[in-house]
C-alpha positions in Angstrom: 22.0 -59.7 -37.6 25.9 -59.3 -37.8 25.8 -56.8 -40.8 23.0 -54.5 -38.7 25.5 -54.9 -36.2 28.7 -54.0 -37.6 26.6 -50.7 -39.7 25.8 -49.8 -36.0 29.5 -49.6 -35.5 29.9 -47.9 -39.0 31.8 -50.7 -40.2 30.4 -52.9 -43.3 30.0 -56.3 -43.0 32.3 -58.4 -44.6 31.4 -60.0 -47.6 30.4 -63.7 -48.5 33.7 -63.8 -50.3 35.5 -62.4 -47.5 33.9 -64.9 -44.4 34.7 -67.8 -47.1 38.1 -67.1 -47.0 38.6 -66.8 -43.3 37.4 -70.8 -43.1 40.0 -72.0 -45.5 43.4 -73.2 -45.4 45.4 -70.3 -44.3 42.5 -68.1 -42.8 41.9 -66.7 -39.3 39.0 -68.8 -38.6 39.3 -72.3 -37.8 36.5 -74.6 -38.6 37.9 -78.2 -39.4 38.9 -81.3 -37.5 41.4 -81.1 -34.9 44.0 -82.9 -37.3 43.4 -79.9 -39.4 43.4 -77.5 -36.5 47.0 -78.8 -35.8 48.0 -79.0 -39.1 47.0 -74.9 -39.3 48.7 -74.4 -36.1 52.0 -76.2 -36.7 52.2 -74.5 -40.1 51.5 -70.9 -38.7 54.3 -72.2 -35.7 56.7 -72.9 -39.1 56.1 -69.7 -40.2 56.3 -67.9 -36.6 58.6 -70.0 -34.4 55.8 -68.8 -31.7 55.1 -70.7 -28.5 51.5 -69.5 -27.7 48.4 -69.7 -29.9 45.4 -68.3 -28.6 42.2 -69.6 -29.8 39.1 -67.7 -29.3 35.7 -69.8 -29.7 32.4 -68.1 -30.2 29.4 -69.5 -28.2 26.7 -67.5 -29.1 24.3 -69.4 -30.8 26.3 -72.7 -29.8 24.5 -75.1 -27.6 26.9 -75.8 -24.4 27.9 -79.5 -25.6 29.3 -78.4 -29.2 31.2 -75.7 -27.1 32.7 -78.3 -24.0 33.3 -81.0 -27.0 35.4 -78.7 -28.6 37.4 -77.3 -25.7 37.7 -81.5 -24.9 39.3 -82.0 -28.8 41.4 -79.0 -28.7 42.7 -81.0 -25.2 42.6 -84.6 -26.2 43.5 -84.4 -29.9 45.1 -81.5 -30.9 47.2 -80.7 -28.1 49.1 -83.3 -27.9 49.9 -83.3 -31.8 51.4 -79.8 -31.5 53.5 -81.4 -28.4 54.6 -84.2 -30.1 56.2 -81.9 -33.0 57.1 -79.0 -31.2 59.4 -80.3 -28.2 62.5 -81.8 -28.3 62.5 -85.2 -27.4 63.7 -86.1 -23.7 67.3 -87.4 -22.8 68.1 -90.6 -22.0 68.9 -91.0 -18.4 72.3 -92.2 -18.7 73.5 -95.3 -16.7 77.0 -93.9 -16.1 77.3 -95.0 -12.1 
């Protein structure tokens, strides 16, 4: 389906060689646990110094619980990992009267 697709746009699809390494350590696609997920992130944030990540998640043949389960993880675990190593950590309210 994707490769009749992409001839349509007169673009070949990309080859089995070429999806594997978009899953692995280092690709653009992210497929892992969310320790991994942050693990990718925080190294691409070593790399970039950026501040934004924008994730894009693909719900076309997903059933709607895989898709809200993932939005939850990327919330509830992953998240606050990439807090936890990305912002300083807050000041000590000093008790100078």
């Amino acid at each position: 389906m994707m490769a009749e697709g992409l001839a349509e746009l007169g673009r070949p699809a990309p080859s089995r060689t070429d999806r594997a390494a978009a899953i692995e350590p280092g690709g653009r696609v992210f497929v892992c646990s969310p320790d991994e997920i942050t693990d990718r992130i925080l190294h691409l944030h070593g790399l970039l110094g950026h501040t934004r990540e924008i994730l894009q998640m693909d719900i076309g043949g997903m059933p709607q619980r895989d898709f809200l389960r993932g939005i939850e993880l990327l919330g509830t675990k992953v998240l606050p990992q990439i807090r936890a190593a990305t912002e300083p950590p807050a000041e000590e309210p000093s008790n100078v009267a």
